[in-house]
matplotlib code that plots the C-alpha trace (Angstrom):
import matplotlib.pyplot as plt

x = [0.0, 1.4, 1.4, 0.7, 2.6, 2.1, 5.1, 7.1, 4.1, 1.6, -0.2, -1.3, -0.5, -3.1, -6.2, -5.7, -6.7, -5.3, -6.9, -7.4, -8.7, -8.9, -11.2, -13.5, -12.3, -14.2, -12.8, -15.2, -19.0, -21.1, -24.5, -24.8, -21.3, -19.0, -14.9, -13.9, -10.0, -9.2, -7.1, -4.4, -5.6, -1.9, 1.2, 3.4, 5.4, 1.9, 0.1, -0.8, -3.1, -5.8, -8.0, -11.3, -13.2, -10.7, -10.6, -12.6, -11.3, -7.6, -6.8, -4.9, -6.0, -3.7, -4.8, -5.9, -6.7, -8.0, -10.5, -13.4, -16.9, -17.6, -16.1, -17.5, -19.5, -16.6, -14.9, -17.4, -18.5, -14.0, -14.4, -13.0, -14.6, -15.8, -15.8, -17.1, -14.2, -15.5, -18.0, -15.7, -13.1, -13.2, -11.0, -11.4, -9.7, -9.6, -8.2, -8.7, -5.9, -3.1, -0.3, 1.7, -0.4, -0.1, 2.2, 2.1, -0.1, -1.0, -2.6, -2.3, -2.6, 1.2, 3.0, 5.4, 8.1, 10.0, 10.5, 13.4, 15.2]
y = [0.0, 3.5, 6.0, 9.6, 12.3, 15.9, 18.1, 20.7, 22.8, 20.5, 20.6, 17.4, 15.7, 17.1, 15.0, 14.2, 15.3, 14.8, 11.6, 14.0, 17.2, 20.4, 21.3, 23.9, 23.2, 24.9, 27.3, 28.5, 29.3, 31.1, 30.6, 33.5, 33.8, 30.7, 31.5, 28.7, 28.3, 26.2, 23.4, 22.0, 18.0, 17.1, 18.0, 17.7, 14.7, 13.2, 14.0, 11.0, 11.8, 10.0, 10.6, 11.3, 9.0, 6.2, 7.7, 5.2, 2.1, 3.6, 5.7, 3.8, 3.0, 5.8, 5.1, 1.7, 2.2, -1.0, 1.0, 0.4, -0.1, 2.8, 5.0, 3.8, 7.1, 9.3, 7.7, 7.4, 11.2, 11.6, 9.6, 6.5, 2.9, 0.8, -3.0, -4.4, -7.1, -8.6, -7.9, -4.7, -3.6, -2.7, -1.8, 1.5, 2.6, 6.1, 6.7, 10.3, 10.9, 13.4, 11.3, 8.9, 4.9, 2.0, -0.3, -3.3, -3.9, -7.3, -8.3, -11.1, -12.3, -12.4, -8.6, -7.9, -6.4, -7.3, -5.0, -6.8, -7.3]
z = [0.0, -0.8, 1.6, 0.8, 3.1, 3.4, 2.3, 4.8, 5.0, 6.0, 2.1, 0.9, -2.7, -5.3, -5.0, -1.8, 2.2, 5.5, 7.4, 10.3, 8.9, 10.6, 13.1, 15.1, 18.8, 21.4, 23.7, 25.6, 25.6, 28.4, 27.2, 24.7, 23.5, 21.9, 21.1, 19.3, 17.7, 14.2, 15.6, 12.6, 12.9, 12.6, 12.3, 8.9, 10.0, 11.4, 8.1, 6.3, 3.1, 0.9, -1.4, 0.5, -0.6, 0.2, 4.0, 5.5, 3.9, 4.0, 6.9, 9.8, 13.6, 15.3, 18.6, 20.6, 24.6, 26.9, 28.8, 31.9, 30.3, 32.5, 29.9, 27.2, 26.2, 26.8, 24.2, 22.2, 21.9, 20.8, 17.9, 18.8, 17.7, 21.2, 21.0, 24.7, 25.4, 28.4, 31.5, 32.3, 30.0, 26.8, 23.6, 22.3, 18.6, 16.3, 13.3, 14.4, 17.4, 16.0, 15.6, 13.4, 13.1, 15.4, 13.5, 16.1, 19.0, 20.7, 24.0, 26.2, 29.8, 30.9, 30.8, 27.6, 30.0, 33.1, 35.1, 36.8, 33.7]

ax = plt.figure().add_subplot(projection="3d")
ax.plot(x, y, z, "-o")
ax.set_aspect("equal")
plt.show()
């Protein structure tokens, strides 16, 4: 698979858009009055770029948490994917955190690290 980057400036190949575009954040809001900033979705060395209508098929995971059933929603309403792994945990993933894809992950019952190593 061939993977589009951004240039020095953060500009996309010609036919092509960031997977994690721009955005409106919120900065504050009182009831009558909203400030809100544009928030860059990445930055150039983070930029990976598509086509967008090749976005959903071809964008990459860029962020997996293990996370209590409990927070299900909260992750939900920040644009991650929730699969329920068990009774109390489950494993939340975006394609929409600012930074470079996961390229390995794996999960098992025995750590990965010793910490007396």
């Amino acid at each position: 698979m061939t993977v589009n980057r951004a240039d020095m400036y953060n500009i996309c190949p010609g036919g092509t858009t960031s997977c994690i575009p721009d955005r409106l954040v919120v900065k504050s809001s009182n009831g009558t009055n909203t400030t809100t900033e544009q928030m860059q979705g990445t930055s150039a060395e983070d930029t990976i770029c598509y086509p967008p209508d090749e976005h959903e098929e071809k964008c990459p995971i860029t962020d997996i948490v293990i996370i209590s059933n409990s927070a299900i929603s909260d992750y939900e309403q920040r644009e991650y994917t929730v699969i329920v792994f068990n009774e109390t945990d489950s494993i939340a993933f975006t394609k929409m955190s600012p930074q470079l894809p996961i390229t390995t992950f794996s999960a098992g019952y025995t750590p990965c690290m010793d910490p007396f190593y």
